[in-house]
N, C-alpha and C positions, 0 to 999 in steps of 0.2 A: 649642338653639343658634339663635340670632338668625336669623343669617349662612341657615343652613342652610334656616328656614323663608321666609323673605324670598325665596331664589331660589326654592324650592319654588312659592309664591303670584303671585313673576312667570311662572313658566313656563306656573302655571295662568292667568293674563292668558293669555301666548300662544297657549296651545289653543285656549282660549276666541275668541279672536280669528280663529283660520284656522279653525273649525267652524261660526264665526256666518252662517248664509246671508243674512239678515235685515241690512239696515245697522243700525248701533248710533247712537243718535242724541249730537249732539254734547252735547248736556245733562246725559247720562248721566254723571255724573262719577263716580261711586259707580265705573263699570266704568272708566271710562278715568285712575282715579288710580291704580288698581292700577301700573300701568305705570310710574311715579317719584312717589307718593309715601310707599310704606312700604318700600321697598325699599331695599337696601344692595345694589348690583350692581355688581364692578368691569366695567372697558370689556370684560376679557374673561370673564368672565360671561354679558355678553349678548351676546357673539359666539356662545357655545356656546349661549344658552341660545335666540337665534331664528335657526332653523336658513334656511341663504340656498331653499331646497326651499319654507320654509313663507310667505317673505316672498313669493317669486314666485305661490304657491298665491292668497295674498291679493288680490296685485296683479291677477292673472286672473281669480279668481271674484268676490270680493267688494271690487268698487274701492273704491267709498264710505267703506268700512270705514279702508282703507289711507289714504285721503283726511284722513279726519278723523283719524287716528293723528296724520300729520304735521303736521295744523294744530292740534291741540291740544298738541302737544312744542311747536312756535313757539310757542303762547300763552303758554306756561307760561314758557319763555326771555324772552319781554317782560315778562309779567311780572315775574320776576326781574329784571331791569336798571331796571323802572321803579319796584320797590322796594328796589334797591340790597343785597337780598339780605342783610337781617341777621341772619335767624337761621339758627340751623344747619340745621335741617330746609328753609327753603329751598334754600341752597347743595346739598343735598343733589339735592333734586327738579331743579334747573340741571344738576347733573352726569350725572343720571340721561337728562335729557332730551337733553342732548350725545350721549350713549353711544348711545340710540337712535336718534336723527336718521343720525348717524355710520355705523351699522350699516346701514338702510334705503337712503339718500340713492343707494347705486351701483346699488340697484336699479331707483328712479327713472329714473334716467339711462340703465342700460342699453336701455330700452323706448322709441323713438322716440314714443309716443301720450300718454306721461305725460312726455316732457322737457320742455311747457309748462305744469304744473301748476304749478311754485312760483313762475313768472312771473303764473298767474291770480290775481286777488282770488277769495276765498272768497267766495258770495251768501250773503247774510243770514246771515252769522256776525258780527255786530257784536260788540265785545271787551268787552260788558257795562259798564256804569259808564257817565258821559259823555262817555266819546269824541265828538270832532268828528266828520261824517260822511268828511271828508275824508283824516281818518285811515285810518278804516274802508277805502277803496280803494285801500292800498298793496301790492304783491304779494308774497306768500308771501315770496317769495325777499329783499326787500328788507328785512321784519320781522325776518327771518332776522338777516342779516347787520348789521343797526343793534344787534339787540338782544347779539350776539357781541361788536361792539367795544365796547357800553358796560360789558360784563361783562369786558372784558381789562383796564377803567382802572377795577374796583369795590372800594372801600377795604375792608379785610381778607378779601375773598375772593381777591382778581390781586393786589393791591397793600397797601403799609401805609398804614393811615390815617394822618391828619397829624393828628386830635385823638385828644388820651389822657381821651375823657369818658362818660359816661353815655350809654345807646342814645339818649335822647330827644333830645340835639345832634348826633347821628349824620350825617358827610355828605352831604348831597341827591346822589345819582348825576346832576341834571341841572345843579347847577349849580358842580361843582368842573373844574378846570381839569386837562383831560387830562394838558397838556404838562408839570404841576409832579409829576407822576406816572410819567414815564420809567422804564426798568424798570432800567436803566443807565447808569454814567456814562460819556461817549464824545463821539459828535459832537452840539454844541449840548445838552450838558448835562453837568454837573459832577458832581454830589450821586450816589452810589453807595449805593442804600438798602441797608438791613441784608439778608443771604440769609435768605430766608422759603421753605422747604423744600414746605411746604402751597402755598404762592402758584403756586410752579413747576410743580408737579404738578395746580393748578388752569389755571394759563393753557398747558401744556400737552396738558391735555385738550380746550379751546376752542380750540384750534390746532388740531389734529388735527380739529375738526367744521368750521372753517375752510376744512381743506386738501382735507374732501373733496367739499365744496361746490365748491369750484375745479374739480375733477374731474371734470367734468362733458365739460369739452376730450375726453379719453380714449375717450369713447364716441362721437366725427366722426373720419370716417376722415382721412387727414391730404390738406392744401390746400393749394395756396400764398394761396389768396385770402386777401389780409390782411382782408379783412373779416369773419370769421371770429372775429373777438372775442368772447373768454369772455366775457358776460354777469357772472356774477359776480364776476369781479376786476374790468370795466367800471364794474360801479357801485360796489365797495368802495372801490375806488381812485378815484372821484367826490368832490368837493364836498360831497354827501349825508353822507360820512362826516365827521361832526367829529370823531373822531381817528385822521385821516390821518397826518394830521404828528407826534402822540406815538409811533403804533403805529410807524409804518416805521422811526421813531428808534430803538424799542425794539427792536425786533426785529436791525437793524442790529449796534445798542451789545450784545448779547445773544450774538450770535455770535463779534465782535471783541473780544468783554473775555474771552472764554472762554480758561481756561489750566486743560487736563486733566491738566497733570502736581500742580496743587495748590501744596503746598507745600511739593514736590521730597522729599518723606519717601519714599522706595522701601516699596513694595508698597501704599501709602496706601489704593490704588483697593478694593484689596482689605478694606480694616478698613471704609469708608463708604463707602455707597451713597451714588453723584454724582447727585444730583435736577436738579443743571443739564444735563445731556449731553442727556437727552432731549429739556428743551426750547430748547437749542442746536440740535439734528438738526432739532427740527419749526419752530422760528424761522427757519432756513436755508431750509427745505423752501418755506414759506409765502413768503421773503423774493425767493426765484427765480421762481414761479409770478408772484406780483403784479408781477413784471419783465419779464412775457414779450409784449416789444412787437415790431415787425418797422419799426426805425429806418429800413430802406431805402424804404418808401413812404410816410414824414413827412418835414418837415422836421426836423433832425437834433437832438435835443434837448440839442443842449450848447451851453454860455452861451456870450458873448463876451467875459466878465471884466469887466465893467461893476460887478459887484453887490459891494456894501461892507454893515458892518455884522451881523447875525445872521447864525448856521451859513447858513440857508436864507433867504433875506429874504422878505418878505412884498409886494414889489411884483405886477403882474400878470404871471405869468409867459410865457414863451414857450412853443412848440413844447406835448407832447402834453397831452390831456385826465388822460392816466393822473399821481395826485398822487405816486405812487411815482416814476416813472421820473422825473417831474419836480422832485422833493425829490432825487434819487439826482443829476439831470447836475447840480445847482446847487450842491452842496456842494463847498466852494472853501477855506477856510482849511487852511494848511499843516499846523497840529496836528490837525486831522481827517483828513485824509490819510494823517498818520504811522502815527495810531491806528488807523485800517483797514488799512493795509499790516502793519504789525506785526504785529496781529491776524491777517491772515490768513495771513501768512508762518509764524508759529508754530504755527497750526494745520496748514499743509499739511507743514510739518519734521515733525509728529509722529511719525508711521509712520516715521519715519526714526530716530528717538531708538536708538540703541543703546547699551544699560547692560551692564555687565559682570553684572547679577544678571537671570537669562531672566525675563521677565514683570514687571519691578518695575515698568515703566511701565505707565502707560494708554494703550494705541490707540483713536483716536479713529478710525470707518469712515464718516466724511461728506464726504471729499477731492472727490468728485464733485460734491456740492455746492456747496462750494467754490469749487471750477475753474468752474462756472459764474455764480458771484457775480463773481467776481473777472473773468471773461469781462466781465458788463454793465456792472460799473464802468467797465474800459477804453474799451467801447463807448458807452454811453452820456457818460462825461464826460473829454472829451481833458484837462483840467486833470488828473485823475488821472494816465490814462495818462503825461503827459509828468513829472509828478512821479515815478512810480516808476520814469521811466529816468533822472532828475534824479541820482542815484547809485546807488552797486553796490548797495541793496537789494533792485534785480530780481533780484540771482545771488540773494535768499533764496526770489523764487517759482521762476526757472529750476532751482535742484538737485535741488527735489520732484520738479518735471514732467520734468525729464530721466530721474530714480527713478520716477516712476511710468509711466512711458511705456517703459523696459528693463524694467522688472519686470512690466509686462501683453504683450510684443510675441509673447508663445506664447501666451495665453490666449484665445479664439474669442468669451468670454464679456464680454469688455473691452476689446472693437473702440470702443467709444463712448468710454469713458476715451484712448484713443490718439488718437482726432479729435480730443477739446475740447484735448489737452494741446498738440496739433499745432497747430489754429486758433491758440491763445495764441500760442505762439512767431513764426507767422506774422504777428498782428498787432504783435505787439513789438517782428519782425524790421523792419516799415514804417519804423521810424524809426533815422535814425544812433546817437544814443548806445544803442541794445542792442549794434551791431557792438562801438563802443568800450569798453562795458562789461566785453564778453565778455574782454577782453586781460588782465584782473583774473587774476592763480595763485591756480587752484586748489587749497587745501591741505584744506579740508574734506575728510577719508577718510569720505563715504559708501560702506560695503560696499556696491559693486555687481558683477555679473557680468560685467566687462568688462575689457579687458587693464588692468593695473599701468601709468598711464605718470607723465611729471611734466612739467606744462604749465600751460595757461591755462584758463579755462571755455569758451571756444572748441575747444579740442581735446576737453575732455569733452563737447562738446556733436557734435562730428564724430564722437569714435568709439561715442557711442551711436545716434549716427543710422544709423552703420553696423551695428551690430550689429541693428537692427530692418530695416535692409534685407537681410542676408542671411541673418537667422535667426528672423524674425519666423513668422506664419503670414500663410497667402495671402490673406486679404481685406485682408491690410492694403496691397496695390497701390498702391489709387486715391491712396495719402497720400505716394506716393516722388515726384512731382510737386510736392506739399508741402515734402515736407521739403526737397529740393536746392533749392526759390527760398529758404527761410530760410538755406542757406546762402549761395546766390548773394547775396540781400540784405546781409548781415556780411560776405561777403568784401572787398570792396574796405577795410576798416577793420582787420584781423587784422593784426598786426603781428609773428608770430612763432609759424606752427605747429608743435608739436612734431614730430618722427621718424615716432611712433606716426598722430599723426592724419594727416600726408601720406601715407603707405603707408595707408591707410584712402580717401583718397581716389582714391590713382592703382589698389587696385584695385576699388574701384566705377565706373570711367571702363575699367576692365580689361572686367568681365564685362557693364557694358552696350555695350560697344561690338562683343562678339562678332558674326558673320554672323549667325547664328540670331536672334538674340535681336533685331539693327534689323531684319531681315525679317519678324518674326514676330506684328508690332502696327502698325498704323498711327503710333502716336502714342508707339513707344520709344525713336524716335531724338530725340526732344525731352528724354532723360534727359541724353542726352550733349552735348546743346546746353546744357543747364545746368552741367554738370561742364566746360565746356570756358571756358565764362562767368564759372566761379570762379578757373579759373587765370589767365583773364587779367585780370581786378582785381587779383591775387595781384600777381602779378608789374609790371605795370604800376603799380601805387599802392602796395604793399607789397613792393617787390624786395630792400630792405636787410635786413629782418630775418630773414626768408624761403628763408635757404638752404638749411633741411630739405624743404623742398618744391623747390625748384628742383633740391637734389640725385636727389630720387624724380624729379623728370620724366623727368632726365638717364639716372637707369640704366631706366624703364619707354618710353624713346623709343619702342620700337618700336611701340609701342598705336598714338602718334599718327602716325608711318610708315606705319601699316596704315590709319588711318582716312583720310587723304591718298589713299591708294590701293585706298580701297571699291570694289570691282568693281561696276559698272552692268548688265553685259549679263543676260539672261534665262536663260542657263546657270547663270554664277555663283551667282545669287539661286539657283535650285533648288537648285543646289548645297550653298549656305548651308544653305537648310531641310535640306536632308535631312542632313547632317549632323548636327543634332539629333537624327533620327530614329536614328541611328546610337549616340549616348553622349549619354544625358540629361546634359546638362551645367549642371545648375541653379547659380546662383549660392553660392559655397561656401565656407567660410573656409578653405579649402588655401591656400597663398601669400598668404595676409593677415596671417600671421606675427604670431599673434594673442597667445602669452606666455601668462601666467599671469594667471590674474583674481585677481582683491583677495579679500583678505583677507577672512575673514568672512562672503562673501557667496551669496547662493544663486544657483543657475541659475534662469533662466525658467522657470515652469512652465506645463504647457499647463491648460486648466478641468481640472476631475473631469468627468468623465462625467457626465451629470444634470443638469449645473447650471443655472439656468435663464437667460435673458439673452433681450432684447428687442429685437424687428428693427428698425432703423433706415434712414429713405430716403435715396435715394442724396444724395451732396455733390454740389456743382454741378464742374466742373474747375476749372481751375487760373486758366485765362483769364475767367470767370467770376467767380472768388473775387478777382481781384486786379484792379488796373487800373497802368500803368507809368507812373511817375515819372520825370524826368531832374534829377540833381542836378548844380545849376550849378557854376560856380568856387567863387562865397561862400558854400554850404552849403546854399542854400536848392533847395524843390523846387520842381519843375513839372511838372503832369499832361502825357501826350504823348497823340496824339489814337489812338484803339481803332486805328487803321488802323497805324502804325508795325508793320511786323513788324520790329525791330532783332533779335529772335532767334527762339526754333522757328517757322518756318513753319506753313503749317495749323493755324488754333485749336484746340486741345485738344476733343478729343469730350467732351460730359459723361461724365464717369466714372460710369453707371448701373450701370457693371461693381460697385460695393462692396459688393454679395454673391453676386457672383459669383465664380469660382474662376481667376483671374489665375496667373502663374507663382509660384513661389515656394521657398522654400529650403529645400526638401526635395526628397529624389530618389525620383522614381515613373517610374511607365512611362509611356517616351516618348510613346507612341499618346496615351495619357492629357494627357498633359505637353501637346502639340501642342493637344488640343483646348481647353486650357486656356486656353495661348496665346493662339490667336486668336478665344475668348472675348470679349478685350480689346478686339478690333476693332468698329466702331461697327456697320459694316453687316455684314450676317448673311455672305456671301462675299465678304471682300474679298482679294483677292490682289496683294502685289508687284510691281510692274510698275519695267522700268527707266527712263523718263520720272519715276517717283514719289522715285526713289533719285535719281534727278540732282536732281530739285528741292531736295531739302535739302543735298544733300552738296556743292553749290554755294558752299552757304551757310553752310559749318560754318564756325566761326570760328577756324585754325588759323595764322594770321599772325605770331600776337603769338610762338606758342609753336617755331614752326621758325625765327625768325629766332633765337630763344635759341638752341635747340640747335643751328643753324648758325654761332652766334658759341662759343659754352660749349665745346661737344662735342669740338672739337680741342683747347682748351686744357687740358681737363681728360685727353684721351688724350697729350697731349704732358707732363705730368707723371707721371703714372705711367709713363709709359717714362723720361723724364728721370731720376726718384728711385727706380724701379723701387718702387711703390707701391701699395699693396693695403690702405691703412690708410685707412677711411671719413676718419676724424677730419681727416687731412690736407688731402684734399680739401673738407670742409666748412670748412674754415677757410680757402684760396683762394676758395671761392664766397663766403661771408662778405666778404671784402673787394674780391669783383669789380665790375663797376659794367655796367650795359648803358647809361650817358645818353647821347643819341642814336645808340643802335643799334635800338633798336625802333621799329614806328609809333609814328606818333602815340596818344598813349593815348586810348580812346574814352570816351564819358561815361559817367560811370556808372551804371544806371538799376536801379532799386527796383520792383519789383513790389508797391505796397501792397495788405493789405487792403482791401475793400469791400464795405461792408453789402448784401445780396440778399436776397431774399423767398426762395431756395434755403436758404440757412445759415439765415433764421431759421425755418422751417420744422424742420429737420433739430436745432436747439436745443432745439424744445419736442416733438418725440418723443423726442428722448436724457434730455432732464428726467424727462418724466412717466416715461420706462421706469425710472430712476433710482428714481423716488418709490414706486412700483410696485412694483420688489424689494425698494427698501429698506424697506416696510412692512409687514414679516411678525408683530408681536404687538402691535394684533392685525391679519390678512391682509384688510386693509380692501376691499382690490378682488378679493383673489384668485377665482378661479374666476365672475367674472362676464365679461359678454360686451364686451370694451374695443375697440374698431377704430382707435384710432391709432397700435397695433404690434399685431406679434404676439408672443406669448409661445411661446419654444422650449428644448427641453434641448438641450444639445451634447453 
């Protein structure tokens, strides 16, 4: 059996190799072909077959050895691209040398003494033949990487050739034209070549030696210093590469043309094996890394709409060095747009696809991915973002993330999943048409674990937010901050909450605004500053349609009675506290009058035990993430200066709390519960004081809403004695056609907390990535059990 002696003969290469004390000289070819040229070894082959024990053993005793390993696999990979790779036995030796490189490279990395070897030139290893000398002193790492991308655009090995002739008119690999070579058809390319099964499974193996070259990030403990730039996506994404601009296209058009249901035949997945998936997941993989720039200390890489003519034009572009991020903001025509949004809106619906036959479909488990694609799009090129709020095709990314954000809010393992879906909403929240969007009914029945109601994507987007704040697990704190400015941002535009999502928010305004719970953090009473923010947009800017919320205020008055009359003195405050100590009263869905969830669908679940998940550094707060907008009469915005406190007092503490243990919605013992609490707090003892409670409660914004219920409240208690009335309906129907114009203040402006780019969040993106890239590479466990320092690896 071939197969059988092939690996037997590598393996004896590898003994051979960790027993040699002696270096092996590089000339030796006779030993060092063993390693990819008679071999037939898949990737995972030689996971098993060079054990990570004996790669280290190498690296430690016999560098040299190790040395020449890796510069003779590079040589071999130039070679192959500089001969365009046409027979099969080379192709073979390329894949062989991928696999190895692939295997080794994490261990390079992990060794702070060897992380500048593939930056060194090799001495006196000229590449044989007549090379210029100047070729000669290019370093390791950049042979590397030229010889990968000429090998992703090389005619019937990545791609189909464009002549049907004889080997001897065989394409020159230097001189055919990347771009006519695209791997799909999408932005700034038409022509959708025929599916070549082999090609996929060749340019997904040079993806994968790609990605773990990138990889290199993983082993620097994490920084804000933006200077901190991977080296190699610095120079792939360089000039250097001439095919910058086909690869990102490809990779782009690769992930956006993808449709894993096929050709809607139920069980399909099941008859054939999908050769694109994989290298979908490693196109995405690779497509997010070479994106991982930190916008907030450049100037902002989005165009000014100046640019006509081709997808990308080829004038001298602006803003960053990276050809990615700058191929990515300039992409401007509406039918690219479309095709990306499409694309990725059906891929994030997938997991969502419910068939009446269990399993007929295919799940696609790259949505993380995803989420962060579809993050740097918006970031990086505001033309995007304003186009996919241009119509309701944002409710096709909001229903995913609303779904995948209820369905991770118990799982410990998917706190990162819950950030990025969060950041999104916040950043989409920045601008008016998401508020307005959101008034679109909901009729999509996504099975989710949430009450049955009938409304708007606004109300589904209220009672999921509730349901992750009362029944979420406890790290997920730092994001309730979050989530209530994405509502306060859309409130002022809702035009008609349903029953369900009011009684959703008068009682999140219920149990933050308990004694305990403002005494209990520095910075809790900023929750009810934002709930009180919402009402009054509501009612001020949206009073007409809005009488299921006006009616909740009316029968929950007494909340805001109570918070009007927060006791200050130093008594009271203890008193508060200890009250807690007395009945954990954790936030609960008892009188949230929560009904029956839908249809079909399952409860949260919390991880499996075991499962492994990647620590992530804290987010920056609230104040931090956002900066305040004031929207004028004519629509338009304007930044207000950092100093405006218009609402919570005292800047938000950075939330370093995010894996710490915050309150949360479960009941434990109090003692416990307490220390949790004031966990929250910034400084290690801080205590209550009533100077601290006057300062905000000064300032709670409770004008708009006692003037209502000092106009409302009689008239609606002089009806039900009038008609002797006990019938909701009734009254919602006199609120419906009451009117407050001029009964209230003056309406105040309305101000937006936008998004803004920070060296905090883009930090906090490329540990959530790499941990992403990380689990999700388990065959073969490319990094697994080596020494990574930009997270840590944990079971739950």
């Amino acid at each position: 059996m071939g197969s059988a002696d092939s690996k037997l003969n590598f393996r004896k290469a590898v003994i051979q190799l960790t027993t040699k004390t002696q270096p092996v000289e590089a000339t030796d070819d006779a030993f060092w072909d063993q390693f990819w040229a008679d071999t037939a070894t898949s990737v995972q082959d030689v996971f098993a077959l060079v054990p990570a024990a004996e790669i280290r053993a190498v690296r430690e005793e016999s560098p040299s050895n190790l040395a020449t390993l890796c510069y003779k696999a590079v040589e071999k990979l130039v070679q192959g691209a500089e001969s365009g790779c046409h027979t099969e036995k080379e192709r073979q030796i390329v894949l062989n040398c991928c696999r190895l490189l692939t295997r080794i490279l994490p261990y390079i990395f992990e060794d702070p003494d060897w992380r500048g070897f593939f930056w060194s030139t090799v001495p006196g290893a000229g590449r044989g033949g007549g090379d210029e000398d100047d070729e000669n002193a290019r370093p390791l790492a950049e042979s590397l990487l030229l010889a990968v991308a000429d090998l992703l655009f090389c005619p019937d090995f990545t791609v189909q050739s464009h002549r049907r002739s004889t080997v001897d008119t065989a394409e020159d690999i230097h001189s055919i034209d990347s771009c006519e070579y695209i791997w799909e058809a999408g932005v700034g390319f038409a022509h959708s070549p025929q599916p070549n099964y082999i090609h996929d499974l060749n340019r997904t193996e040079l993806l994968k030696l790609l990605l773990t070259c990138f990889s290199e990030a993983m082993y620097l403990p994490p920084s804000s210093e933006s200077s901190n730039a991977n080296p190699w996506v610095q120079f792939f994404c360089s000039t250097e590469n001439r095919h910058a601009l086909p690869l990102f296209t490809s990779l782009l058009n690769v992930v956006c043309a993808y449709d894993p249901v096929g050709y809607g035949i139920p069980y399909n997945h099941l008859l054939f094996s999908d050769y694109r998936e994989p290298l979908v997941e490693e196109a995405a993989q690779v497509l997010i890394v070479t994106l991982d720039y930190d916008s907030s200390t450049s100037s902002s890489p989005t165009v000014d709409g100046t640019t006509t003519g081709t997808a990308m034009d080829d004038v001298d572009p602006p803003g960053p060095d990276n050809l990615f991020v700058n191929y990515l903001s300039r992409i401007h025509r509406e039918e690219d747009f479309q095709f990306i949004l499409k694309g990725v809106a059906r891929l994030l619906s997938n997991p969502l696809v419910q068939t009446y036959l269990p399993n007929s479909a295919k799940k696609i488990q790259f949505h993380q991915e995803l989420l962060v694609l579809f993050w740097k799009l918006c970031d990086f090129n505001k033309k995007f973002l304003f186009f996919v709020l241009k119509s309701s095709d944002v409710l096709d990314i909001l229903v995913p993330i609303l779904y995948f954000l209820n369905d991770a809010r118990a799982d410990q393992s998917r706190v990162g999943l819950m950030h990025i879906g969060v950041f999104i909403l916040l950043l989409l929240s920045g601008e008016r048409n998401f508020g307005v969007r959101l008034n679109k009914p909901y009729s999509v029945r996504v099975p989710m674990d949430i009450p049955v109601f009938t409304g708007t994507h606004a109300d589904l987007l209220i009672i999921v937010f509730h349901k992750i704040i009362t029944s979420g697990h406890q790290r997920l704190q730092p994001l309730f901050d979050c989530l209530l400015t994405i509502v306060v941002n859309v409130s002022p535009y809702l035009k008609s909450l349903s029953m369900v999502a009011a009684n959703k928010l008068l009682h999140l305004l219920e149990a933050f605004s308990t004694t305990w719970f403002l005494f209990s953090a520095v910075q809790n009473h900023h929750l009810v500053f934002f709930l009180l923010e919402v009402f009054n947009n509501i009612i001020q800017y949206q009073f007409d349609g809005n009488s299921n919320l006006v009616y909740a205020v009316i029968r929950k008055r007494n909340v805001f009675h109570q918070l009007a009359n927060l006791p200050t003195d130093s008594q009271s405050i203890q008193k508060g506290l200890q009250r807690k100590k007395k009945t954990p009263e954790p936030i609960s869905r008892t009188n949230s009058q929560d009904g029956v969830s839908m249809e079909g669908s399952r409860p949260a679940a919390p991880a499996e035990p075991g499962t492994l998940k990647t620590s992530l550094v804290a987010t920056p707060g609230i104040d931090k993430l956002t900066e305040k907008s004031q929207v004028s009469e004519d629509g338009t915005m304007r930044s207000l200066e950092p100093e405006s406190s218009q609402s919570p007092p005292e800047g938000n503490p950075p939330s370093a709390v995010s894996d710490g243990e915050p309150w949360s919605g479960e009941a434990s013992h109090p003692r416990r519960d307490r220390r949790r609490l004031s966990s929250a707090s910034s400084s290690g003892q801080w205590t209550p004081t009533p100077d601290w409670v006057m300062s905000w409660k000064s300032k709670l914004p409770l004008q708009t809403i006692m003037r209502l219920l000092q106009v409302l409240v009689p008239q609606v208690e002089k009806i039900c004695i009038d008609k002797g009335l006990t019938d909701e309906s009734e009254i919602l129907k006199f609120l419906q056609h009451g009117t407050l114009v001029g009964l209230l203040p003056v309406p105040h402006p309305i101000l937006i907390r936008k998004y803004q780019a920070n060296s905090g969040t883009a930090m906090w993106f490329r540990t959530y990535m790499w941990g992403v890239i990380y689990l999700r590479n388990v065959d073969p466990p490319i990094w697994y059990d080596t020494d990574v320092k930009l997270f840590e690896i944990q079971r739950v």
